[in-house]
Backbone as JSON Lines, residues from 0, in Angstrom:
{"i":0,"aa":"X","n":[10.99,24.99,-24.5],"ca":[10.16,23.81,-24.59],"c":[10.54,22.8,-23.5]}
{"i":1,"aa":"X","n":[12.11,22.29,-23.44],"ca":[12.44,21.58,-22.43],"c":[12.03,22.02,-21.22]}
{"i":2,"aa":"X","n":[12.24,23.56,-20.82],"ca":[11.81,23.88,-19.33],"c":[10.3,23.5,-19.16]}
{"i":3,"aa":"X","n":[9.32,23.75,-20.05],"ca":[7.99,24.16,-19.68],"c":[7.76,22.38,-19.32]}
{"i":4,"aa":"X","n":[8.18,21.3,-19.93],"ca":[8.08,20.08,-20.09],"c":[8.41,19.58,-19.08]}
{"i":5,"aa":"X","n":[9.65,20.06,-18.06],"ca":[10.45,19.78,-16.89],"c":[9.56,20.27,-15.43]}
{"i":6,"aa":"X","n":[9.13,21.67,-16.01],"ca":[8.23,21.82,-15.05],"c":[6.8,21.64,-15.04]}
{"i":7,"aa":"X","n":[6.3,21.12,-16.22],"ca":[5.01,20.26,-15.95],"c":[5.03,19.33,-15.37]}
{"i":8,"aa":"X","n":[6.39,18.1,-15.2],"ca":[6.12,17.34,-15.0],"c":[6.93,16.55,-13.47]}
{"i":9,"aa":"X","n":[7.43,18.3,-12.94],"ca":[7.95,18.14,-11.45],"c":[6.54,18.67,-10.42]}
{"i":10,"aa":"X","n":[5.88,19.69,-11.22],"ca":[4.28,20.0,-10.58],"c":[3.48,18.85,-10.55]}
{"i":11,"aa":"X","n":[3.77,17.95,-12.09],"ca":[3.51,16.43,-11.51],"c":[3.13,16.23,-10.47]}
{"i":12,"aa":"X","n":[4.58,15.85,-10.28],"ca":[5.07,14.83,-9.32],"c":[4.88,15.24,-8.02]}
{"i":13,"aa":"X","n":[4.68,16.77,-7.91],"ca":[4.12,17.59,-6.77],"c":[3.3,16.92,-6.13]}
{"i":14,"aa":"X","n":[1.96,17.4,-7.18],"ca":[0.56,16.65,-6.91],"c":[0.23,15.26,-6.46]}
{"i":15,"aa":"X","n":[1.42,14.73,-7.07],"ca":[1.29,13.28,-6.64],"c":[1.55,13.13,-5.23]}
{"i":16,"aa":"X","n":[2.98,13.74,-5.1],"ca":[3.07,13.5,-3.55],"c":[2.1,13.49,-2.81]}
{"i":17,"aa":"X","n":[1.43,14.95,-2.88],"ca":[0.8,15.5,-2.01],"c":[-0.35,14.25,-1.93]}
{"i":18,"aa":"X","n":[-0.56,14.33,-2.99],"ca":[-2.31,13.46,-3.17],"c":[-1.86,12.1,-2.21]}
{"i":19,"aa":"X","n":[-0.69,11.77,-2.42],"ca":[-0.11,10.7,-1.65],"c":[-0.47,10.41,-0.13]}
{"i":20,"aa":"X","n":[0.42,11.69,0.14],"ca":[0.36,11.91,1.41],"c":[-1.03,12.19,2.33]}
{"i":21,"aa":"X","n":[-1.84,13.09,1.66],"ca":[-3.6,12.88,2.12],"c":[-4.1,11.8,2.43]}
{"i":22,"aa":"X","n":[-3.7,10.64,0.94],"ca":[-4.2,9.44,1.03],"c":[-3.77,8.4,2.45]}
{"i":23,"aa":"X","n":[-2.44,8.74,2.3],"ca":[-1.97,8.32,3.5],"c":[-2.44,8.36,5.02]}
{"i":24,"aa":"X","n":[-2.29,9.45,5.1],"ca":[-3.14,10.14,6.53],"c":[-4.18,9.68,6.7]}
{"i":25,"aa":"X","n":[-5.5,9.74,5.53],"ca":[-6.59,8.85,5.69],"c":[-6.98,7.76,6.19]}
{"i":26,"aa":"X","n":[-6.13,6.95,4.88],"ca":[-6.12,5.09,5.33],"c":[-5.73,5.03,7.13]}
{"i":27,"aa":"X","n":[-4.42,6.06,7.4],"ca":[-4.07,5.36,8.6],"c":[-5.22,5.96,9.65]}
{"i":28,"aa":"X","n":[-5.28,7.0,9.67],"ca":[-6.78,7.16,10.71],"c":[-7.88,6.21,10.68]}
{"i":29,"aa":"X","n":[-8.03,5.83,9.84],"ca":[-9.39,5.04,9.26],"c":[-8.67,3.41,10.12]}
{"i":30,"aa":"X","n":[-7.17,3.11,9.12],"ca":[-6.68,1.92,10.16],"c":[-6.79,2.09,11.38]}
{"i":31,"aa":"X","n":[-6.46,3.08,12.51],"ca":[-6.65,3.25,13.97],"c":[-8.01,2.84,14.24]}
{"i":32,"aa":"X","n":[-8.69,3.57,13.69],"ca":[-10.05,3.68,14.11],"c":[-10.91,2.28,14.39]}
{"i":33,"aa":"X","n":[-10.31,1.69,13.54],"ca":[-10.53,-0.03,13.15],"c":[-9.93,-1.03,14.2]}
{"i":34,"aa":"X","n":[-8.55,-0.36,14.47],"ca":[-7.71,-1.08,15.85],"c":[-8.54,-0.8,16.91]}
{"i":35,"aa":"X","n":[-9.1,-0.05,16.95],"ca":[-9.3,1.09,18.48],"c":[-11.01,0.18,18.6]}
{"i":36,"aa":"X","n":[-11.73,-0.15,17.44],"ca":[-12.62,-1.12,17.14],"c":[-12.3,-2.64,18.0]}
{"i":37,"aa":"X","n":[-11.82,-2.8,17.16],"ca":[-11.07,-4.3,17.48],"c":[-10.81,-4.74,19.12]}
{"i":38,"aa":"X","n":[-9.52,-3.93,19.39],"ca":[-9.78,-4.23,20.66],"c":[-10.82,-4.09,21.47]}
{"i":39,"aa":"X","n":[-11.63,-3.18,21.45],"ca":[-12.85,-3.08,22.03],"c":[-13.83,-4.07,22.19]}
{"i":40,"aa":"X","n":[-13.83,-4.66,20.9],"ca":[-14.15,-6.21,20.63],"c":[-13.56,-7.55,21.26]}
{"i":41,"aa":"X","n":[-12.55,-7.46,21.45],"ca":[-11.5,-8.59,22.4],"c":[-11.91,-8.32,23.53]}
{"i":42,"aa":"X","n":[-11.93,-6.93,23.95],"ca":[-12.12,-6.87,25.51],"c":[-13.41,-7.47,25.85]}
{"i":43,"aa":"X","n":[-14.59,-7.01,25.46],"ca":[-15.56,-7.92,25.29],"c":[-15.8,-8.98,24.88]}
{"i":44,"aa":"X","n":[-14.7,-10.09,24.32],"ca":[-14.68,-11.51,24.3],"c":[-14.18,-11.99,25.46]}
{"i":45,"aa":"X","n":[-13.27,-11.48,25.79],"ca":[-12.55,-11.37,27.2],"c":[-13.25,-11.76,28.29]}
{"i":46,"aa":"X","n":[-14.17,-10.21,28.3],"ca":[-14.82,-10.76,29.59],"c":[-15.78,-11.43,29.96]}
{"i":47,"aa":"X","n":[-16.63,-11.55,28.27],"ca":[-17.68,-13.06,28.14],"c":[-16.99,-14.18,28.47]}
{"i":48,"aa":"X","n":[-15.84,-14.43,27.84],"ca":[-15.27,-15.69,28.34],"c":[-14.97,-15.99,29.91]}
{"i":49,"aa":"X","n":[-14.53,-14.94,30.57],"ca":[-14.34,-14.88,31.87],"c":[-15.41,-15.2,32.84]}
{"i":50,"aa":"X","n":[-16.56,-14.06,32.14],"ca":[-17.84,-14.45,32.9],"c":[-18.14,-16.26,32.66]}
{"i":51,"aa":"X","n":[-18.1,-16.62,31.26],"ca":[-18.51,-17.99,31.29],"c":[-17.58,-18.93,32.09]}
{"i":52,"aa":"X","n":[-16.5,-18.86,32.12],"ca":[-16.26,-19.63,33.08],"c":[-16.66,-19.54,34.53]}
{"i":53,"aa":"X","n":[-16.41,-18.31,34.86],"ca":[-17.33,-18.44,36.64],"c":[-18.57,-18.82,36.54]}
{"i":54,"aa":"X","n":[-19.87,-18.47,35.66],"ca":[-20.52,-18.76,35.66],"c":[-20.24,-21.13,36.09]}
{"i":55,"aa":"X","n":[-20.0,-21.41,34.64],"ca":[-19.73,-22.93,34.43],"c":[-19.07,-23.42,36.02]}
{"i":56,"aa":"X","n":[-18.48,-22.38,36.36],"ca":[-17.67,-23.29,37.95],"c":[-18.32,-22.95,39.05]}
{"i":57,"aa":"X","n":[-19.69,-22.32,38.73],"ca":[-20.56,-21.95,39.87],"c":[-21.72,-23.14,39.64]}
{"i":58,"aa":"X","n":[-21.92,-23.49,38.39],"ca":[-23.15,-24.41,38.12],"c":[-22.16,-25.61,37.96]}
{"i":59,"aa":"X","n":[-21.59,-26.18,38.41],"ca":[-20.6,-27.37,38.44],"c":[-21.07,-27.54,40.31]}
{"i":60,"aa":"X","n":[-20.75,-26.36,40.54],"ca":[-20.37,-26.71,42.23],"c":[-22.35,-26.8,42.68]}
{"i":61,"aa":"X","n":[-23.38,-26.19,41.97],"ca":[-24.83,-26.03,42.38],"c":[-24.89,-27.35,41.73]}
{"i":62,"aa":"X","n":[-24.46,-28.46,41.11],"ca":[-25.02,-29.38,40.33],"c":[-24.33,-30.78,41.61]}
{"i":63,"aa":"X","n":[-23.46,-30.55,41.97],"ca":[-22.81,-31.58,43.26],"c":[-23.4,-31.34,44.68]}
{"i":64,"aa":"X","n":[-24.15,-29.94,44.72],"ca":[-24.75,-29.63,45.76],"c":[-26.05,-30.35,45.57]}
{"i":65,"aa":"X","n":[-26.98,-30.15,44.35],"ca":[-27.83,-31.0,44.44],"c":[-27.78,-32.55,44.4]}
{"i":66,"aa":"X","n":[-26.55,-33.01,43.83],"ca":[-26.53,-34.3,43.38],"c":[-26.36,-35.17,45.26]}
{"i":67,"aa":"X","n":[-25.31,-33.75,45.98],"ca":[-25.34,-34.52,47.56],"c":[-26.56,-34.4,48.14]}
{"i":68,"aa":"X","n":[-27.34,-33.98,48.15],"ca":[-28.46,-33.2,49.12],"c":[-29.67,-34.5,48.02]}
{"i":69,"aa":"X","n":[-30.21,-34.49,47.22],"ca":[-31.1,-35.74,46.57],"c":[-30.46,-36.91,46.28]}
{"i":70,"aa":"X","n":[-29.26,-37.27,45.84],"ca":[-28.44,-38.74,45.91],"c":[-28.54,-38.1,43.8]}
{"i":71,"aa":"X","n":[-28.37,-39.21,43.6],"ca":[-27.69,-39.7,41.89],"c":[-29.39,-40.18,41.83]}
{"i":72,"aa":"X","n":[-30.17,-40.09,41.0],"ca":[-31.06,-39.97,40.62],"c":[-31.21,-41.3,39.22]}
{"i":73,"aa":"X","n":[-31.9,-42.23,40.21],"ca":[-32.04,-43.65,39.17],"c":[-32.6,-43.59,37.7]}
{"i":74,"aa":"X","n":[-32.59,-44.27,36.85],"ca":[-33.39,-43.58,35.61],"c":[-35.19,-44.07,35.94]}
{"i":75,"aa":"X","n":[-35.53,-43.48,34.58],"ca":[-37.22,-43.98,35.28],"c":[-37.47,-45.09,34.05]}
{"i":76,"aa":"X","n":[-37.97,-46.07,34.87],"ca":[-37.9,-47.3,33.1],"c":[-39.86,-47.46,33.21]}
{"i":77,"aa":"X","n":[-40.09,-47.48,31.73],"ca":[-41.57,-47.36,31.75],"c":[-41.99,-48.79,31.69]}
C-alpha cells in the first residue's frame, strides 16, 4: 500500500515537473517574441523622433529665411 501511494505520488510530481517545464518554455518564447516586438517599436519611435527634429530644424531655418527675405510682418488692424 505504502509503495503504490509513494509511487503515485512521485509520477505526481513527474507530471508536474514536466507540465512545468512546457509551461515554461512557452511563456518564455511568447516573452521574446514580445521583446523582439517592443524593440521594434522603440526603433520606430526613434526614428520618428529623429526625423521630427530635422524636420523642426529645417522649418525653423525656412521660417528666418522667409522672415529675412519679406521683413517681420505688421499685424493687420481692421
Amino acid at each position: 500500500m505504502e509503495a503504490s501511494v509513494i509511487s503515485l505520488g512521485l509520477s505526481f510530481l513527474g507530471v508536474n515537473i514536466a507540465f512545468m517545464a512546457l509551461m515554461w518554455r512557452t511563456f518564455s518564447r511568447q516573452f521574446q517574441a514580445i521583446d523582439r516586438r517592443f524593440d521594434r517599436v522603440e526603433d520606430k519611435i526613434d526614428n520618428l523622433a529623429r526625423d521630427h527634429q530635422s524636420l523642426a530644424r529645417e522649418l525653423s531655418e525656412f521660417r528666418g529665411e522667409v522672415r529675412g527675405r519679406l521683413g517681420d510682418p505688421s499685424p493687420i488692424t481692421a
